[in-house]
Backbone bond lengths (Angstrom), bond angles and torsions (degrees), N, CA, C in turn:
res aa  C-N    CA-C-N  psi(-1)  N-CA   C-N-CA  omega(-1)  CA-C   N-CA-C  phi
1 X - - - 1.458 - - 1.529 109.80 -
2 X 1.632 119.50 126.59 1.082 115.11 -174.20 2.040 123.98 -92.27
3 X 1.118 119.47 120.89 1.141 90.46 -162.47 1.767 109.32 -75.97
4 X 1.299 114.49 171.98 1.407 142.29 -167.89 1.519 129.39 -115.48
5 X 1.311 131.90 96.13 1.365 116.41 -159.86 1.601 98.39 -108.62
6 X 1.090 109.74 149.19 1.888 100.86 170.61 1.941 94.16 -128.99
7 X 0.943 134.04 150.81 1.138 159.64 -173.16 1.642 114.41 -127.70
8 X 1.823 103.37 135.30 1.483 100.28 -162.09 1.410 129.25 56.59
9 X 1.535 107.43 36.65 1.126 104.70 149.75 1.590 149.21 -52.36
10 X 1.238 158.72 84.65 1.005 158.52 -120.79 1.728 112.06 -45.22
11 X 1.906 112.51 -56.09 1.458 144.47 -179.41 1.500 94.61 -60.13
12 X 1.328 115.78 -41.90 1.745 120.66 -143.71 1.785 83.30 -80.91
13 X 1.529 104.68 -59.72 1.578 106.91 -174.09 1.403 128.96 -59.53
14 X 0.784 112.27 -23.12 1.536 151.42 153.95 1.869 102.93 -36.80
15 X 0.948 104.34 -57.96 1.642 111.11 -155.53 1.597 84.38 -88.50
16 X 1.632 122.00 -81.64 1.402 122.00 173.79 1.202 135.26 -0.17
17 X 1.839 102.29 -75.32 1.756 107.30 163.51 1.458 108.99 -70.70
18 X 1.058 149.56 41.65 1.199 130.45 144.14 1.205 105.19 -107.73
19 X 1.910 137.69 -4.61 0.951 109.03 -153.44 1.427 97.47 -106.41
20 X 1.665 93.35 -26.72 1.478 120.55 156.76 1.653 119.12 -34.69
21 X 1.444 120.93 -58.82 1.056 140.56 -143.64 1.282 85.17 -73.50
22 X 1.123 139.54 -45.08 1.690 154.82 -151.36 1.191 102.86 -60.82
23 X 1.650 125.64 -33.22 1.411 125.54 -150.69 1.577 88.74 -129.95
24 X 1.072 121.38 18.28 1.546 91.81 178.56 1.578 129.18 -108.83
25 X 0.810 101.41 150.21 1.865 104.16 -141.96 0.712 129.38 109.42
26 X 1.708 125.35 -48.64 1.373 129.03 -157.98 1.210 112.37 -47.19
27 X 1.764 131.50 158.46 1.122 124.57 139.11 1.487 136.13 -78.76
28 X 1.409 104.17 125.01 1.589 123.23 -167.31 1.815 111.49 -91.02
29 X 1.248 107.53 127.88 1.257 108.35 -161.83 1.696 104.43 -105.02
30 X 1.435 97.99 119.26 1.619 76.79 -163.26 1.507 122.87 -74.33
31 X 1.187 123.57 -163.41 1.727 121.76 -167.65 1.872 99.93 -83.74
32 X 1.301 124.34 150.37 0.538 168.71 128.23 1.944 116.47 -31.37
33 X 1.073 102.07 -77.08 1.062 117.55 -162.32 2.084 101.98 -113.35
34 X 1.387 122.18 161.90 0.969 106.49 -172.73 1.630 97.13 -82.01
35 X 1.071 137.53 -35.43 1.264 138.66 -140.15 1.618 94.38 -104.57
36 X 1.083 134.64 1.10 1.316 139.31 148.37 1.623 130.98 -58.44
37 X 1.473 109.08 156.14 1.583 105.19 178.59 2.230 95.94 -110.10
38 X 1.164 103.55 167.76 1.038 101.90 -178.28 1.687 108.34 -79.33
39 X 1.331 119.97 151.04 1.411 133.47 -161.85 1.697 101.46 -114.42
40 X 1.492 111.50 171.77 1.344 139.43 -179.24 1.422 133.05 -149.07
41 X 0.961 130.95 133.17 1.563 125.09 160.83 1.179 129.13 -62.61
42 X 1.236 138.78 102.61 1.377 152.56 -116.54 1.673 97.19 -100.08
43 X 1.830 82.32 -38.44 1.721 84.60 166.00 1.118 146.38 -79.35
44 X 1.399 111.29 -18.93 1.875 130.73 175.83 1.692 94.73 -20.64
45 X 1.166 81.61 150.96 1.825 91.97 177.19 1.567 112.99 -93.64
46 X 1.499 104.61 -20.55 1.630 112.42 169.83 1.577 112.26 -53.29
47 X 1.675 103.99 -48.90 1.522 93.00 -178.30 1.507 114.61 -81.41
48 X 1.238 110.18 -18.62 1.960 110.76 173.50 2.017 92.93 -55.18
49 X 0.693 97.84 -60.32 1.976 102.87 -179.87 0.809 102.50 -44.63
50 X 1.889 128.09 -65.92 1.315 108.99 -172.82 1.999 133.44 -68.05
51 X 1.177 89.97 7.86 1.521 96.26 -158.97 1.980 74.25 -101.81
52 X 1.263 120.59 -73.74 1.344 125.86 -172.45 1.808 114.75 -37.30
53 X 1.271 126.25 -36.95 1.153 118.62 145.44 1.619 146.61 -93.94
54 X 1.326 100.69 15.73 1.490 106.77 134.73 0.933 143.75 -77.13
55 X 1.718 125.59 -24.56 0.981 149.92 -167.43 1.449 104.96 -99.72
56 X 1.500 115.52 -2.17 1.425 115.28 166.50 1.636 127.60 -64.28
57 X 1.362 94.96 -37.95 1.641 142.73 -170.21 1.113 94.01 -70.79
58 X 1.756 134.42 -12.83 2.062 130.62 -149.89 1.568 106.63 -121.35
59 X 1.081 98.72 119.40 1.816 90.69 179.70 1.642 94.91 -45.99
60 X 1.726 109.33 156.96 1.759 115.97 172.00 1.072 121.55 -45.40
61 X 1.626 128.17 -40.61 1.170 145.48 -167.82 1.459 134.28 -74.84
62 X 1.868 95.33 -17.67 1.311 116.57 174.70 1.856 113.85 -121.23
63 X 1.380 114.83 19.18 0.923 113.07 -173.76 1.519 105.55 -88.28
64 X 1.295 123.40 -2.50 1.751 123.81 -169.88 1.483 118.34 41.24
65 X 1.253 110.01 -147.75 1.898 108.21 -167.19 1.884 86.61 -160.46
66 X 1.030 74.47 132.53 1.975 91.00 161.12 1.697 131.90 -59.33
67 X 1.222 110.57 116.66 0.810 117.85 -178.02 1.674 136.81 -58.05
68 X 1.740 137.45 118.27 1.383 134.31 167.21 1.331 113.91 -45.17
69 X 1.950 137.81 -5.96 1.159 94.70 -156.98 1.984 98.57 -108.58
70 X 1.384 139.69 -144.97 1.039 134.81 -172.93 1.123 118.43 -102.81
71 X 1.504 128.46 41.72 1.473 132.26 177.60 1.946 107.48 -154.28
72 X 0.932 106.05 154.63 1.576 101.95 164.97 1.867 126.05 -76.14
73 X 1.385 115.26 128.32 1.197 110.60 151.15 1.280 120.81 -116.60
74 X 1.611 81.17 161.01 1.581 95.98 -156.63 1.969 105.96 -145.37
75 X 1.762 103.50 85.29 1.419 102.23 -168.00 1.979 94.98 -88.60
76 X 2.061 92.32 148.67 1.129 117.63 152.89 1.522 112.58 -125.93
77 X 1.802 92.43 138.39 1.389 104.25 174.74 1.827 123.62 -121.00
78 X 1.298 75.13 126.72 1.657 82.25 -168.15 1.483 107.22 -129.61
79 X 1.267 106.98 144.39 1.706 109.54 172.41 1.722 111.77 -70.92
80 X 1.641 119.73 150.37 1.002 130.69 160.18 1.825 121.57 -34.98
81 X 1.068 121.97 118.31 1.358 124.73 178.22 1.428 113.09 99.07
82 X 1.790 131.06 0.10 1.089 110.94 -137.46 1.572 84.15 -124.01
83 X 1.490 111.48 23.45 1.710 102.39 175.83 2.035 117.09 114.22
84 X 1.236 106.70 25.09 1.486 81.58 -157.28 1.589 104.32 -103.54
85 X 1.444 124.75 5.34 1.344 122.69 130.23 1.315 140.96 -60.92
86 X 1.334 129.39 -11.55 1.302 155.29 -158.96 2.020 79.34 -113.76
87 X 0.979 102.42 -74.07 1.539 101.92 -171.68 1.705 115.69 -39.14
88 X 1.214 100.11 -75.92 1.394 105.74 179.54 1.780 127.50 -52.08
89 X 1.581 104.56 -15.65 1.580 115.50 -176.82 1.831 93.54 -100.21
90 X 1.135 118.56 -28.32 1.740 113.54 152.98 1.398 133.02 -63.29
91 X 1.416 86.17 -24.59 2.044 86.93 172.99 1.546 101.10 -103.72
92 X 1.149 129.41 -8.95 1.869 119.83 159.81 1.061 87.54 -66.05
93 X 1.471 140.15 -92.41 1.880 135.33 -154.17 1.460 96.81 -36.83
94 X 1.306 128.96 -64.98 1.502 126.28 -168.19 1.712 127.29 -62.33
95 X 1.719 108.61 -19.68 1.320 115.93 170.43 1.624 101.77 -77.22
96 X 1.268 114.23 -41.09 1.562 119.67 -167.55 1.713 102.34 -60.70
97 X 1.497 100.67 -49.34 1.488 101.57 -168.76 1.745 119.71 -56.03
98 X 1.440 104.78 -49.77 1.217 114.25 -176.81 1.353 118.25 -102.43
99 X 1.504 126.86 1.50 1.433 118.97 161.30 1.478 110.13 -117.07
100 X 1.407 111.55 -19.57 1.546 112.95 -161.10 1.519 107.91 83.13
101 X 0.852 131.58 23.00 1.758 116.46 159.36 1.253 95.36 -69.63
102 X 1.130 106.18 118.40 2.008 114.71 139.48 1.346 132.18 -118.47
103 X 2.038 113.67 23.80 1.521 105.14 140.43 1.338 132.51 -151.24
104 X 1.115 109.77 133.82 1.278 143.83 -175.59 1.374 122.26 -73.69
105 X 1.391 121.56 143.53 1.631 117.96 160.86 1.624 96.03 -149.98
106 X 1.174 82.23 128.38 1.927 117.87 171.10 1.442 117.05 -75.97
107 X 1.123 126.42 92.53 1.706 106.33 171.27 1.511 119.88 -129.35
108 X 1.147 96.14 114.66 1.578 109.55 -168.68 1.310 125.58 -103.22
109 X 1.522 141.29 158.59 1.352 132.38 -170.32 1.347 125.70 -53.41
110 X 1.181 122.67 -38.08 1.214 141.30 -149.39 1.233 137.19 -158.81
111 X 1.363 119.63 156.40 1.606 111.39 -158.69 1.883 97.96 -86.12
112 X 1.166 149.25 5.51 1.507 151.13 169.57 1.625 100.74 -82.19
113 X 1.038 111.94 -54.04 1.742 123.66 -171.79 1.686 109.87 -61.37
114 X 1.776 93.78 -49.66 1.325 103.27 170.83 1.501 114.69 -45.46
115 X 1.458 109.35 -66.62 1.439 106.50 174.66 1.312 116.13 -47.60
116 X 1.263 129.94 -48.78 1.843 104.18 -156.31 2.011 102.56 -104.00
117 X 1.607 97.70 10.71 1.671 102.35 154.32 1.540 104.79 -77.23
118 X 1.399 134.09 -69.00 1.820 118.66 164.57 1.027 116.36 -29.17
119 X 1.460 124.43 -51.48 1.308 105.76 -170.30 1.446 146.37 -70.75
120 X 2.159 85.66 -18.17 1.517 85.94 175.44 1.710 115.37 -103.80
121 X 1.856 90.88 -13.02 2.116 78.01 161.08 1.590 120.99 -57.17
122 X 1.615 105.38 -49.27 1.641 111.11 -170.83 1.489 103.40 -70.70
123 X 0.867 139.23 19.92 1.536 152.65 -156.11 1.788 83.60 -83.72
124 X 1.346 130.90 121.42 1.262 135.63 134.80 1.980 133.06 -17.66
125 X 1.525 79.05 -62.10 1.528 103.78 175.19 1.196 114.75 -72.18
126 X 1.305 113.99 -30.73 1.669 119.03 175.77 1.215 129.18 -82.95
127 X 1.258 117.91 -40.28 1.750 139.99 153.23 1.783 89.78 -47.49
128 X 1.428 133.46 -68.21 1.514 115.69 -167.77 1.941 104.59 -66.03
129 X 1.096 104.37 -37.01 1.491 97.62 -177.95 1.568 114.70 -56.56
130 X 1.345 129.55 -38.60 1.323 123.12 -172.27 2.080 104.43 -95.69
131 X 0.640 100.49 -33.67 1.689 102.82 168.35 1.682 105.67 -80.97
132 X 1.234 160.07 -52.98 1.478 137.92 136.84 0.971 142.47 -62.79
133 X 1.185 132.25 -19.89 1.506 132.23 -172.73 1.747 90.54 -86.47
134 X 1.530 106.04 -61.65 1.465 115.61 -174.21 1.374 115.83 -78.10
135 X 1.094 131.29 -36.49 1.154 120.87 -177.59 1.683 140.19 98.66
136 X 1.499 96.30 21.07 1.281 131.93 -155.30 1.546 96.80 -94.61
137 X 1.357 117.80 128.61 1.884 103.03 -173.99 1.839 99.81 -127.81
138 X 1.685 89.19 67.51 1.403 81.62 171.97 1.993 92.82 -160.65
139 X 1.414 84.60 172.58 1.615 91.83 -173.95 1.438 117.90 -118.30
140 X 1.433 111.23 144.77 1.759 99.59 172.45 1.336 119.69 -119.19
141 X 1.424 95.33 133.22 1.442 109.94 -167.45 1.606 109.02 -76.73
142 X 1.358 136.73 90.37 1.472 112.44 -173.20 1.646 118.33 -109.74
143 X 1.549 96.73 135.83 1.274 122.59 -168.62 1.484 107.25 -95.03
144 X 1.511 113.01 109.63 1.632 113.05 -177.67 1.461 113.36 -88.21
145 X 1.257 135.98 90.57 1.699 122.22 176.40 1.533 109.15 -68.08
146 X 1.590 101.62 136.51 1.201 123.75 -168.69 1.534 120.30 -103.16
147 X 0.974 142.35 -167.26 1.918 144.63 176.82 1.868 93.09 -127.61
148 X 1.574 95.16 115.70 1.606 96.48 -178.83 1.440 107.08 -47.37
149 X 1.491 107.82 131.95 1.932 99.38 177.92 1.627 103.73 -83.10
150 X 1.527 126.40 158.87 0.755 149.62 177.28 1.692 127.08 -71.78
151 X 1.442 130.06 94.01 1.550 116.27 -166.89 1.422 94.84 -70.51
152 X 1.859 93.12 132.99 1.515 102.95 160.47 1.729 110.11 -64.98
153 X 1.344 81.53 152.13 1.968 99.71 -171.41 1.862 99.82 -103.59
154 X 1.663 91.10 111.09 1.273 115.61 169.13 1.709 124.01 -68.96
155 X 1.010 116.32 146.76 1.471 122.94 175.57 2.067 113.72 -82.30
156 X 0.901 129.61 125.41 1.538 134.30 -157.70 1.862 101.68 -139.34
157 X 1.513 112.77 133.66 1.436 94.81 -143.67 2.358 69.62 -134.41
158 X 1.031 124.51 114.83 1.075 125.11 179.55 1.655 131.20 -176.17
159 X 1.188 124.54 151.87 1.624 99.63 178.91 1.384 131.09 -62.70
160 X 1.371 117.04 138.21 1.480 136.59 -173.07 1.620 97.82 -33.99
161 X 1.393 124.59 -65.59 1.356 118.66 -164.58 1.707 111.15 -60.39
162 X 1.324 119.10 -57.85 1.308 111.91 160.03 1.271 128.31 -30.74
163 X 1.581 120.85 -54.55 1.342 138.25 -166.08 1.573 108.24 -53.09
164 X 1.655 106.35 -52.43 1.463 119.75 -176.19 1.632 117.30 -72.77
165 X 1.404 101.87 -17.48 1.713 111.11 160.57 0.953 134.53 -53.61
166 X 1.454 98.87 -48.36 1.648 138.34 -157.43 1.819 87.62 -71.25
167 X 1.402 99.79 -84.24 1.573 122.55 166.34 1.540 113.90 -30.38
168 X 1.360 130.06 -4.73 1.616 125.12 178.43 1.787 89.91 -116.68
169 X 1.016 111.07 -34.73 1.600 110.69 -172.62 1.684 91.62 -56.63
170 X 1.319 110.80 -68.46 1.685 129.99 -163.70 1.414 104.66 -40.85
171 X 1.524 110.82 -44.84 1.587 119.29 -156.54 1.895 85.18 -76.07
172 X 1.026 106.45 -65.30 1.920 107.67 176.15 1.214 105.55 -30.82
173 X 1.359 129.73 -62.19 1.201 126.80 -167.70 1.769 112.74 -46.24
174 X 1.382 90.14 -69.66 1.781 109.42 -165.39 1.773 101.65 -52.70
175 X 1.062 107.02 -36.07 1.995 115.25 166.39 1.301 123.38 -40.04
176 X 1.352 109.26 -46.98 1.615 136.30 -157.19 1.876 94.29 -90.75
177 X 1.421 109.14 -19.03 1.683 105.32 -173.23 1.270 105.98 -125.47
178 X 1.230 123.38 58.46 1.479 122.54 -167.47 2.132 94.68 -100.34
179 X 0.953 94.42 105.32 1.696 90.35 -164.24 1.897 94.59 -111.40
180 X 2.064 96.64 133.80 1.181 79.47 171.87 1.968 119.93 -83.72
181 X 1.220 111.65 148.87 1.476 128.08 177.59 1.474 124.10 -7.45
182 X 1.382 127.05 77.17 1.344 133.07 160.27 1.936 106.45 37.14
183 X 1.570 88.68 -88.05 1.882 106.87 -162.85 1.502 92.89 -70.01
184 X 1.076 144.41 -9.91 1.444 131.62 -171.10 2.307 95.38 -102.26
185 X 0.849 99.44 -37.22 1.702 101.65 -177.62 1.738 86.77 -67.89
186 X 1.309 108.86 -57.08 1.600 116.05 -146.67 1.793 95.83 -51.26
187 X 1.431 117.55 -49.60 1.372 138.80 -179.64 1.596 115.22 -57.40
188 X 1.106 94.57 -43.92 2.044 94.10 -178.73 1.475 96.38 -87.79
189 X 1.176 149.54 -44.51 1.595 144.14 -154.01 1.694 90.52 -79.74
190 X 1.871 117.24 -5.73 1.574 87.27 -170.17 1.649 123.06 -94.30
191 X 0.934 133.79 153.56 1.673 138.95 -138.10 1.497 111.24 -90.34
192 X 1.181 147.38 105.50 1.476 142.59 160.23 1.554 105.74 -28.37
193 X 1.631 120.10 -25.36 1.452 108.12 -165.14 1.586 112.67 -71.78
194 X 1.418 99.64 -46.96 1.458 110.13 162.17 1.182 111.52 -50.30
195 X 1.635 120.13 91.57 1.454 118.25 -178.06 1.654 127.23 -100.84
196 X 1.435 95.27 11.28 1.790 105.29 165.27 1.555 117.46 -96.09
197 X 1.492 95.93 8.57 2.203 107.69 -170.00 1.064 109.29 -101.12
198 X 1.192 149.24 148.03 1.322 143.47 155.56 1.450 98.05 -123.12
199 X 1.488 98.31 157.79 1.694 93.42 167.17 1.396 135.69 -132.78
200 X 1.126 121.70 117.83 1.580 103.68 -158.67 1.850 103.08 -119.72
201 X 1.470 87.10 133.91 1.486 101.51 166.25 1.492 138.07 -100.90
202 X 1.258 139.71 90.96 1.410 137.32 -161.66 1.534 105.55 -94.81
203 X 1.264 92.35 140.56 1.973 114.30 -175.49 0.955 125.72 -162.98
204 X 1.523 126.99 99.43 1.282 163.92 161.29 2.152 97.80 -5.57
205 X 1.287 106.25 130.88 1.571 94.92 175.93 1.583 109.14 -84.89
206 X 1.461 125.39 39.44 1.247 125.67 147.61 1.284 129.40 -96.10
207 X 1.605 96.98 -14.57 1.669 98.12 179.49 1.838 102.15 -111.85
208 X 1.818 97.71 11.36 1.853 79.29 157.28 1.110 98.16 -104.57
209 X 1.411 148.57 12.10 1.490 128.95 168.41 1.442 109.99 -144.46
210 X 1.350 162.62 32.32 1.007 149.01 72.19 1.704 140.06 -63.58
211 X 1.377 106.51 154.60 1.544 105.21 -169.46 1.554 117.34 67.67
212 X 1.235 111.53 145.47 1.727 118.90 -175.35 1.412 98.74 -95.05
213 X 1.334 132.67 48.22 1.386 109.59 176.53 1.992 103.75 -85.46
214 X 1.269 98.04 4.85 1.668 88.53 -161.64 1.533 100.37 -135.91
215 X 1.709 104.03 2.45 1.587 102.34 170.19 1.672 113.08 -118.56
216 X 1.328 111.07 -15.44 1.669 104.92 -176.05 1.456 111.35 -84.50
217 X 1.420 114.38 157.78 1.283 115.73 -169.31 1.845 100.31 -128.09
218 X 1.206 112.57 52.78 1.391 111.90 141.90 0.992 116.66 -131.90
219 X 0.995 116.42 97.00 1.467 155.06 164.62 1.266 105.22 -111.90
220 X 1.557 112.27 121.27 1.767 122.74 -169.64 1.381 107.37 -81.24
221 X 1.970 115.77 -10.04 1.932 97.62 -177.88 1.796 74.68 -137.02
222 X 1.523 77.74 150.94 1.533 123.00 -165.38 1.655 85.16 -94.37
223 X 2.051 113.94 112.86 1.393 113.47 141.23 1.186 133.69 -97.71
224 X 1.458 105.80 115.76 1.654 113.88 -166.91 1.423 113.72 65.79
225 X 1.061 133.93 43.13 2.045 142.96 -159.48 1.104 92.35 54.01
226 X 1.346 150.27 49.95 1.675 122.26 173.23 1.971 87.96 -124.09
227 X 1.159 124.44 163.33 1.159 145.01 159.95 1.344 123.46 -101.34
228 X 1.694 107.41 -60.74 1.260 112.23 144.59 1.283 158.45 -47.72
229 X 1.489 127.32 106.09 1.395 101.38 -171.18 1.953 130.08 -71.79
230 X 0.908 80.80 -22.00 1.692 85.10 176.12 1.888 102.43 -77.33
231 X 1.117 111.31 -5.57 1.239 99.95 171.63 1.926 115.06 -102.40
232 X 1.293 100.22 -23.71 1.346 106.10 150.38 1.377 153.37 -52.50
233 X 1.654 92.15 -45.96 1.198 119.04 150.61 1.538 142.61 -53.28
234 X 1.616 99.14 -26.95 1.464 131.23 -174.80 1.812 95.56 -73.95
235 X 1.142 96.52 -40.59 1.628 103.26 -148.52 1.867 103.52 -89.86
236 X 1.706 92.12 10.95 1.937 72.09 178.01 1.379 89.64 -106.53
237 X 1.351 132.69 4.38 1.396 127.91 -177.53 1.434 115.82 63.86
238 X 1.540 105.20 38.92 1.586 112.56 178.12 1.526 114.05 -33.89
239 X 1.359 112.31 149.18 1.818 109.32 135.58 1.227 94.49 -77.36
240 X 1.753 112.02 146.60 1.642 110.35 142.74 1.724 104.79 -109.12
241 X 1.128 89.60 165.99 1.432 106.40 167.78 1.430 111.23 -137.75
242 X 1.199 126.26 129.75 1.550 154.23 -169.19 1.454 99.19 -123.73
243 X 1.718 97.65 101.36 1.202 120.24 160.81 1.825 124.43 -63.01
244 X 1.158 139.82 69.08 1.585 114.99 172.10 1.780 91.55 92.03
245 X 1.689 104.04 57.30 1.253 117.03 173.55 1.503 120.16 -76.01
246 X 0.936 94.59 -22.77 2.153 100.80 176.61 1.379 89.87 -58.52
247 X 1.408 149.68 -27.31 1.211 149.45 -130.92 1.988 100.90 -114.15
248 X 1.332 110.70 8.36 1.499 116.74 -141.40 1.671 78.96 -139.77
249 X 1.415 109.82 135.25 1.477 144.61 140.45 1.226 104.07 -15.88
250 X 1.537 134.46 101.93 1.085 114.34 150.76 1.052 145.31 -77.11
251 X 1.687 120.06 22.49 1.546 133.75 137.38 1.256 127.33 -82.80
């Protein structure tokens, strides 16, 4: 089955420039740090304007209310089937282009969604569709976080005193290599300078609320001084995007 992209969709464009529309003007503060995205004042009155006349455009009922906490939200509503992977991987190329964000984190309900969200960023056809069709001259790097797999437990047939040697050597070893998670290092170490990269990280909302793989801090190598990954994570000043958030813990 071949896939099919259409571009300028009426609904699709629709959703985009508004999310677009929100930020434009603003003043963008640039990074700081390399592994940072560029920042804003949440308060500027440019973006209170731009948000207030978008919301002109919103039936009453769907216009929501602004949020107390220290970041912007910014909901789109779209029906099932009608594009909202296509949407949201158009407004990464389009945040990158015109603000310079290049990082991202994806977090979606579930491990099915999870899959065919990789599949259609790393998509061949999709990487050529948004760099020719659209016109976008940059690339995304995507970082899949995974659930540490489990080593099957082998059978070992030897004397007790050896055995318990063996077993203190092993336990030292595996201590000494406690590494934090591949796609989460690979994603924060990557550079604003490289300005044709973006980087995106996708993660299932089981691994933001069960298991410490993304809250403990022994971890034997330091990314970027952090130990922590959620504190790593904190510090590139991601966008996230929350796919089908009604669907999500409200802790």
């Amino acid at each position: 089955m071949e896939l099919i992209l259409e571009r300028e969709l009426d609904h699709q464009k629709k959703a985009v420039d508004a999310l677009i529309s929100a930020l434009d003007g603003v003043s963008m503060i640039k990074p700081r740090l390399s592994y940072e995205n560029p920042s804003f004042d949440r308060k500027e009155l440019r973006l209170i304007h731009n948000i207030a006349e978008v919301q002109k455009g919103i039936r009453a009922d769907y216009r929501g209310c602004r949020d107390d906490g220290d970041y912007l939200n910014l909901d789109v509503k779209m029906e099932t089937g009608t594009g909202k992977t296509y949407v949201y991987t158009q407004t990464i190329y389009e945040m990158h282009k015109k603000f310079g964000f290049n990082k991202f984190i994806i977090a979606v309900p579930s491990l099915p969604i999870k899959a065919g969200t990789s599949q259609f960023i790393a998509d061949s056809y999709v990487k050529h569709h948004f760099s020719d069709a659209c016109g976008y001259n940059a690339d995304i790097e995507l970082g899949v976080l995974e659930s540490p797999k489990k080593k099957k437990k082998g059978s070992v047939s030897m004397k007790s005193g050896l055995f318990i040697s063996v077993l203190k050597r092993l336990s030292a070893k595996k201590k000494r290599f406690l590494a934090m998670p591949s796609a989460v290092r690979d994603y924060v170490t990557g550079s604003c300078q490289n300005t044709n990269k973006i980087y995106v990280l996708l993660v299932n909302m089981q691994l933001l609320t069960n298991g410490n793989m993304l809250t403990r801090s022994d971890y034997d190598y330091l990314v970027e001084g952090f130990y922590r990954p959620f504190d790593a994570l904190k510090a590139t000043k991601p966008v996230v995007i929350i796919d089908e958030p009604h669907r999500f813990s409200r802790d």
